[in-house]
SEKE-508152 format. One record per residue: residue in three letters; x, y, z of N, C-alpha, C in turn. Coordinates in nm, 4 decimals. Layout:
BEGIN
+------+----------+----------+----------+----------+----------+----------+----------+----------+----------+
! resn !     n.px !     n.py !     n.pz !    ca.px !    ca.py !    ca.pz !     c.px !     c.py !     c.pz !
+------+----------+----------+----------+----------+----------+----------+----------+----------+----------+
!  ALA !        X !        Y !        Z !        X !        Y !        Z !        X !        Y !        Z !
...
+------+----------+----------+----------+----------+----------+----------+----------+----------+----------+
//
This chain:
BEGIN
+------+----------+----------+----------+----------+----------+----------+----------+----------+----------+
! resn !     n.px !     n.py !     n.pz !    ca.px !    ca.py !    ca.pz !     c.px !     c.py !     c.pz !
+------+----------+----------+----------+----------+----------+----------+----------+----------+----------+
!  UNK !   0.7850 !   0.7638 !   0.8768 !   0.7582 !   0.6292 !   0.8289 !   0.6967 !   0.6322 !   0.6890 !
!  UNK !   0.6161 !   0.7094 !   0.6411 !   0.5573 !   0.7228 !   0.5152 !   0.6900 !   0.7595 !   0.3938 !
!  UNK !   0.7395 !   0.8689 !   0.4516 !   0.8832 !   0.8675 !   0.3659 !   0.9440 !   0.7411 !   0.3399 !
!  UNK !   0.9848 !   0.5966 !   0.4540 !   0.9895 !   0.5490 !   0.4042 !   0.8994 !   0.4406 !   0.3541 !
!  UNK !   0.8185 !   0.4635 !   0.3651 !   0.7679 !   0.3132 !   0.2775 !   0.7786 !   0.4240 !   0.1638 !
!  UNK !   0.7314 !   0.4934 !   0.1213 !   0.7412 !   0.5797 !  -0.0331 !   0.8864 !   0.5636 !  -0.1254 !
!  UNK !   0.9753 !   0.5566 !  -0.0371 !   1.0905 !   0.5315 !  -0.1099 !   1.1123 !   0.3805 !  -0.1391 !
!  UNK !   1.0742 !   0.2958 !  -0.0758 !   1.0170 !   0.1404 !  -0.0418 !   1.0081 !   0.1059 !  -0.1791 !
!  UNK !   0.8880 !   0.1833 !  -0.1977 !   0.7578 !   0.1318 !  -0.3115 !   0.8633 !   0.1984 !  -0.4036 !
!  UNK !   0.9457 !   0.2984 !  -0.3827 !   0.9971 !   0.3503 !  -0.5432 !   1.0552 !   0.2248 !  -0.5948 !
!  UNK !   1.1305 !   0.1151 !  -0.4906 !   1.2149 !   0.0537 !  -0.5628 !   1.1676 !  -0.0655 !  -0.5929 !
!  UNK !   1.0563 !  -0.1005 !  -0.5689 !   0.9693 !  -0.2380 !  -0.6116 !   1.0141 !  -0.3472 !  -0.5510 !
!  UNK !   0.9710 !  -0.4544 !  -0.6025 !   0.9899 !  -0.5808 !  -0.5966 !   0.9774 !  -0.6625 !  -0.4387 !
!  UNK !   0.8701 !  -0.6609 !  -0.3668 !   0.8268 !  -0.6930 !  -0.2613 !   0.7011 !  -0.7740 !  -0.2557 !
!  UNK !   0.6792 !  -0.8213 !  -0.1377 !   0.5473 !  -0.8425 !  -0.0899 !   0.4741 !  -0.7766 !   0.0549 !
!  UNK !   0.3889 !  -0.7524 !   0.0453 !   0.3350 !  -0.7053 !   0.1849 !   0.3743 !  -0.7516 !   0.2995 !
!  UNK !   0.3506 !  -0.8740 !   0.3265 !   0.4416 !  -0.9763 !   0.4490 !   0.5714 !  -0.9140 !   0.4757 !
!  UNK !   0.6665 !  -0.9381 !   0.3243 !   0.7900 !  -0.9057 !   0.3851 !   0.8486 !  -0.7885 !   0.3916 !
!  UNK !   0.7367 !  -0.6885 !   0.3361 !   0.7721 !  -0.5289 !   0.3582 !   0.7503 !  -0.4822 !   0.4881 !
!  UNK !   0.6241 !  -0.5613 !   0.5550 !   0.5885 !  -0.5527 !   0.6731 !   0.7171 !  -0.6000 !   0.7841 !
!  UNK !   0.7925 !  -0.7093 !   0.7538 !   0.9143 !  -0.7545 !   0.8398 !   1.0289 !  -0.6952 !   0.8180 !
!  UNK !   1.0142 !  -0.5962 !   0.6806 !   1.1602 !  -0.5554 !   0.6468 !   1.1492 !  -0.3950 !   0.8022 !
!  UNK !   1.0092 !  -0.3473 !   0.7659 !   0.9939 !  -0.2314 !   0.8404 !   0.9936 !  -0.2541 !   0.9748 !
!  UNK !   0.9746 !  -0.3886 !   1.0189 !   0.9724 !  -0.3938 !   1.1342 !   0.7720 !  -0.3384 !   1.2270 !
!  UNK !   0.7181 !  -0.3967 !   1.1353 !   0.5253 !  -0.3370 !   1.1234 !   0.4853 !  -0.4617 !   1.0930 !
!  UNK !   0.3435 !  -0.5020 !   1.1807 !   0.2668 !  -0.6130 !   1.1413 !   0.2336 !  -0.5496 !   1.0165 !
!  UNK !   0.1566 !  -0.6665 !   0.9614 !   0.0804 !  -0.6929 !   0.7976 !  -0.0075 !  -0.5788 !   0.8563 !
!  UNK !  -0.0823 !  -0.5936 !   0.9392 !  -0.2133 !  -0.4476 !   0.9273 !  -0.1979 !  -0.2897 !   0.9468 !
!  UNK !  -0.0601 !  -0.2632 !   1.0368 !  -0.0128 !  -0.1901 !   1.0541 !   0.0602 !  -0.0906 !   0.9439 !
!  UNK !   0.0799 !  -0.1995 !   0.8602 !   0.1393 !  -0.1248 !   0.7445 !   0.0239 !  -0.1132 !   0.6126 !
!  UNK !  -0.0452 !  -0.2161 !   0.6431 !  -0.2011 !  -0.2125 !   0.5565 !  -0.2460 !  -0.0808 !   0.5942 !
!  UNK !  -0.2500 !  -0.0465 !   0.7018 !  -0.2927 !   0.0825 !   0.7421 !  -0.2659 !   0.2053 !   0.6966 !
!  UNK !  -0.1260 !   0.2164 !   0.7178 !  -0.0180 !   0.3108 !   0.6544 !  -0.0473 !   0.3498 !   0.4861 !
!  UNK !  -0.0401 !   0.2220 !   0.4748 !  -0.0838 !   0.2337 !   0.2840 !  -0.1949 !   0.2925 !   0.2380 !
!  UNK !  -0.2893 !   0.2272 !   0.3197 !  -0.4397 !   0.3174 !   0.3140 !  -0.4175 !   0.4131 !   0.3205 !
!  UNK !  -0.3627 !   0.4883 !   0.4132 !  -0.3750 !   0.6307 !   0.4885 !  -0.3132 !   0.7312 !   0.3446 !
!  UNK !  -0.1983 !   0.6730 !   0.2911 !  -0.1362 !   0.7043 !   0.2080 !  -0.1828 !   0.6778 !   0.0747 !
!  UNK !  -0.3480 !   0.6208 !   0.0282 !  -0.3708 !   0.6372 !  -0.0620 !  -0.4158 !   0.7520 !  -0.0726 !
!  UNK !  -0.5306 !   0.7384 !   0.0493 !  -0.5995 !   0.8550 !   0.0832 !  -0.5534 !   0.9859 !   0.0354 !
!  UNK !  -0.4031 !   0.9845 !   0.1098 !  -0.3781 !   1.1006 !   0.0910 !  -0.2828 !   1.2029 !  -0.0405 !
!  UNK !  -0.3298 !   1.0393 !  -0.1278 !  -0.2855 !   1.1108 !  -0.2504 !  -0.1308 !   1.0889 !  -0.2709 !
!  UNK !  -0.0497 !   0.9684 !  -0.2025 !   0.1127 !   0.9395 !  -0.2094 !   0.1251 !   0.7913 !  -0.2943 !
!  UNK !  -0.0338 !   0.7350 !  -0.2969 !  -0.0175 !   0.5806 !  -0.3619 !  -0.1305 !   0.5416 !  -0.4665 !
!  UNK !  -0.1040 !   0.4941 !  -0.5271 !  -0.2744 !   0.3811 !  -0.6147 !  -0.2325 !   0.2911 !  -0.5913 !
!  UNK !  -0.3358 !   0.2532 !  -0.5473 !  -0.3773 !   0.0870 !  -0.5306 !  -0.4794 !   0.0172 !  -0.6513 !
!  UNK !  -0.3686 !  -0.0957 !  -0.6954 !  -0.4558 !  -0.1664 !  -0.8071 !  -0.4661 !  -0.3164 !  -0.7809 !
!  UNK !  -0.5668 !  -0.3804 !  -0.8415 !  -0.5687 !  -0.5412 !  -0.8669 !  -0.6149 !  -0.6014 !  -0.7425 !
!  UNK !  -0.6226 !  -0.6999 !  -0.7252 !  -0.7042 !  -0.7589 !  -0.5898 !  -0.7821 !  -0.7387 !  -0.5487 !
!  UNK !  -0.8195 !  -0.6730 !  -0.4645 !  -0.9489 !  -0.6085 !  -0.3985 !  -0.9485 !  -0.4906 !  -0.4008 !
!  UNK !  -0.8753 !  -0.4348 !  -0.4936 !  -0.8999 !  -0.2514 !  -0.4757 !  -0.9880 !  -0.1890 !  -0.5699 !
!  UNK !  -1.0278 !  -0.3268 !  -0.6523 !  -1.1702 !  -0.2728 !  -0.7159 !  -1.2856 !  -0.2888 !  -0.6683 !
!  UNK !  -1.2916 !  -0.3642 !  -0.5453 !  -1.4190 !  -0.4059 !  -0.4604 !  -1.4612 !  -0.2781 !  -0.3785 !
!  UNK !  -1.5876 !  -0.2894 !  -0.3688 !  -1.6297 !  -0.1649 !  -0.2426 !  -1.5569 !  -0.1625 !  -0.1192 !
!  UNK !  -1.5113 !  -0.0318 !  -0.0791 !  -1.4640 !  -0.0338 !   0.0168 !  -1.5214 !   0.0220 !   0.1458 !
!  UNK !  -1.6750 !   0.0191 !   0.1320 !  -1.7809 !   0.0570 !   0.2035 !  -1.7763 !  -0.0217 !   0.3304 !
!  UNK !  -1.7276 !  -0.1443 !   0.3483 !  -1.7402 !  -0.2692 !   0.4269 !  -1.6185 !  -0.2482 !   0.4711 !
!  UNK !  -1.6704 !  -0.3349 !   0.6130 !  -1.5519 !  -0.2534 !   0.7347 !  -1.4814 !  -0.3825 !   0.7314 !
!  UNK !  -1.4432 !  -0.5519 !   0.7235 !  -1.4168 !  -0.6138 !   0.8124 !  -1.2736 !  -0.6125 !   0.6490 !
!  UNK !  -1.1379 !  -0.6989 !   0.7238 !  -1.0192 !  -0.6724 !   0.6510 !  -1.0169 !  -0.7937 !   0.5895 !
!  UNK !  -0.9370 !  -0.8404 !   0.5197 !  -0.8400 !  -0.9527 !   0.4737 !  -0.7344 !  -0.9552 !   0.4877 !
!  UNK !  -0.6483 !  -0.8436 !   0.5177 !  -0.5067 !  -0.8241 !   0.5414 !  -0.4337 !  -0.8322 !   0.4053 !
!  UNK !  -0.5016 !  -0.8346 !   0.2619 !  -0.4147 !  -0.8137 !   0.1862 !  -0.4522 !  -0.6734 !   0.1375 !
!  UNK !  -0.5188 !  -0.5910 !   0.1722 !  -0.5284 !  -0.4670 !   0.1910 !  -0.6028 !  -0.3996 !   0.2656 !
!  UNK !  -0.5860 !  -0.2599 !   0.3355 !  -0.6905 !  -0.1898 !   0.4326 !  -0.7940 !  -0.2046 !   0.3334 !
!  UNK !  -0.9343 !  -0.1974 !   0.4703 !  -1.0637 !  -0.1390 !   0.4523 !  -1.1013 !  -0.2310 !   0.3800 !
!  UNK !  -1.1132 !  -0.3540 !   0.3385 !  -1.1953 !  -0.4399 !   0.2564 !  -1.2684 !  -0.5592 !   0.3056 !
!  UNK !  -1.3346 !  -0.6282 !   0.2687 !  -1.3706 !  -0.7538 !   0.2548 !  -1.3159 !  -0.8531 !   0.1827 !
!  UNK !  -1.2715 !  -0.8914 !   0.1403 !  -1.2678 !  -1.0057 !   0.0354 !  -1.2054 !  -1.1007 !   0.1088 !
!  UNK !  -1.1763 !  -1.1853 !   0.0381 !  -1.0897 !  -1.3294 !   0.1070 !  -0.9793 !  -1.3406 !   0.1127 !
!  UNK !  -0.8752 !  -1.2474 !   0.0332 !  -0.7459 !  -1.2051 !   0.0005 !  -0.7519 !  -1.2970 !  -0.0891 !
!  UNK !  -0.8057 !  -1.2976 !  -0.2048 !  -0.7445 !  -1.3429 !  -0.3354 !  -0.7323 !  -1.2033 !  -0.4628 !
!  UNK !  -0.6167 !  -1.2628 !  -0.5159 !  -0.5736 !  -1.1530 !  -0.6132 !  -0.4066 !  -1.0918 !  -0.5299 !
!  UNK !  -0.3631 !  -1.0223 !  -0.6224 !  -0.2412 !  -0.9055 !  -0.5905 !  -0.2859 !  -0.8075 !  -0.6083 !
!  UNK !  -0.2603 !  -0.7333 !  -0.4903 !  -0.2666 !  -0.5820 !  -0.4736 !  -0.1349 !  -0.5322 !  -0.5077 !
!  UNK !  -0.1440 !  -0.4248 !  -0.6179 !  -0.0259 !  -0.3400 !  -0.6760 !  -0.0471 !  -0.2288 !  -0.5768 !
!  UNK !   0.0513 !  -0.1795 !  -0.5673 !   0.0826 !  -0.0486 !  -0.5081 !   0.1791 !   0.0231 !  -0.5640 !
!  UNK !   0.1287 !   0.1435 !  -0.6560 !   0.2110 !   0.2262 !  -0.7141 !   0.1934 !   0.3820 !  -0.6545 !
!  UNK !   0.3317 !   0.4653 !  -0.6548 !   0.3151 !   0.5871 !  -0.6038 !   0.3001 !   0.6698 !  -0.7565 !
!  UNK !   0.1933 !   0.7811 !  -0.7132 !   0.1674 !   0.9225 !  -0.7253 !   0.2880 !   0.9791 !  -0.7817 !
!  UNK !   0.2008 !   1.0797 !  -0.8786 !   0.3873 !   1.2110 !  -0.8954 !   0.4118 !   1.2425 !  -0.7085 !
!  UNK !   0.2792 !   1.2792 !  -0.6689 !   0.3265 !   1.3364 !  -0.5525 !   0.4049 !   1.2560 !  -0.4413 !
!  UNK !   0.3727 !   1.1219 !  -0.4668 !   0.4439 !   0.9907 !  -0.3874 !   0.6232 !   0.9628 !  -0.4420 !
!  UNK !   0.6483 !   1.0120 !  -0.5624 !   0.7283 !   0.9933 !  -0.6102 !   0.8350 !   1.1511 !  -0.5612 !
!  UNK !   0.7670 !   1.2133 !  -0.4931 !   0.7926 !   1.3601 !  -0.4745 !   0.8545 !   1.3421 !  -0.3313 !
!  UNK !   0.7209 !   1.2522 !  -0.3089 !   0.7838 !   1.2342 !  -0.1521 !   0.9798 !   1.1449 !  -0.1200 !
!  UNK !   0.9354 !   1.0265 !  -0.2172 !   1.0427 !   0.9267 !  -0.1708 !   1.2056 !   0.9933 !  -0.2303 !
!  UNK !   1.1386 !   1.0972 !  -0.3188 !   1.2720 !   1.1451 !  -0.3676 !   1.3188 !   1.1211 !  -0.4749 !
!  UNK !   1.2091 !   1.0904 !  -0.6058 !   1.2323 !   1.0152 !  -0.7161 !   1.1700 !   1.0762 !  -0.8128 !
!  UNK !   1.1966 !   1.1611 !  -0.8563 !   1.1106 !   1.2520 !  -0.9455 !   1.1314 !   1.2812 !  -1.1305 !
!  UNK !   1.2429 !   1.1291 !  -1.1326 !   1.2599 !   1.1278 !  -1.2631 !   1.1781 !   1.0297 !  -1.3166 !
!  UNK !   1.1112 !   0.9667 !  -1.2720 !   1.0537 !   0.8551 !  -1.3672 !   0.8910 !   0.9221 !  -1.4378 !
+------+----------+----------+----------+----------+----------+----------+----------+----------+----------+
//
């Protein structure tokens, strides 16, 4: 599943909601996924709440691990190594 959302994200132009329905994954489920996959060094996460502390446990669903109210867009861009993963290693 990380393979694909990585190849997902190579090709842009989405929203969370409907990446979540394209995959067939609730909104948190795949909030999850993304997290897991920043973590591990396949994504950056920018804009919205990904500059807020992420010390605080309760969600918004427009990205894992936060607080906020879900205002703003969260970008999600892959890593060389994310880009390694989905199979895209020219850009």
């Amino acid at each position: 599943m990380i393979r694909t959302i990585a190849r997902r994200l190579s090709v842009g132009g989405f929203t969370l909601p409907a990446l979540a329905a394209e995959l067939n994954l609730s909104q948190d489920a795949l909030a999850g996924r993304l997290f897991m996959m920043e973590r591990l060094g396949f994504v950056e996460r920018s804009g919205g709440c990904a500059e807020r502390s992420r010390i605080e446990t309760s969600s918004c669903r427009c990205c894992a691990g936060c607080s906020c109210s879900g205002g703003g867009t969260t970008r999600y861009t892959l890593t060389e190594k994310g880009r390694r993963l989905a199979g895209r290693t020219e850009e």
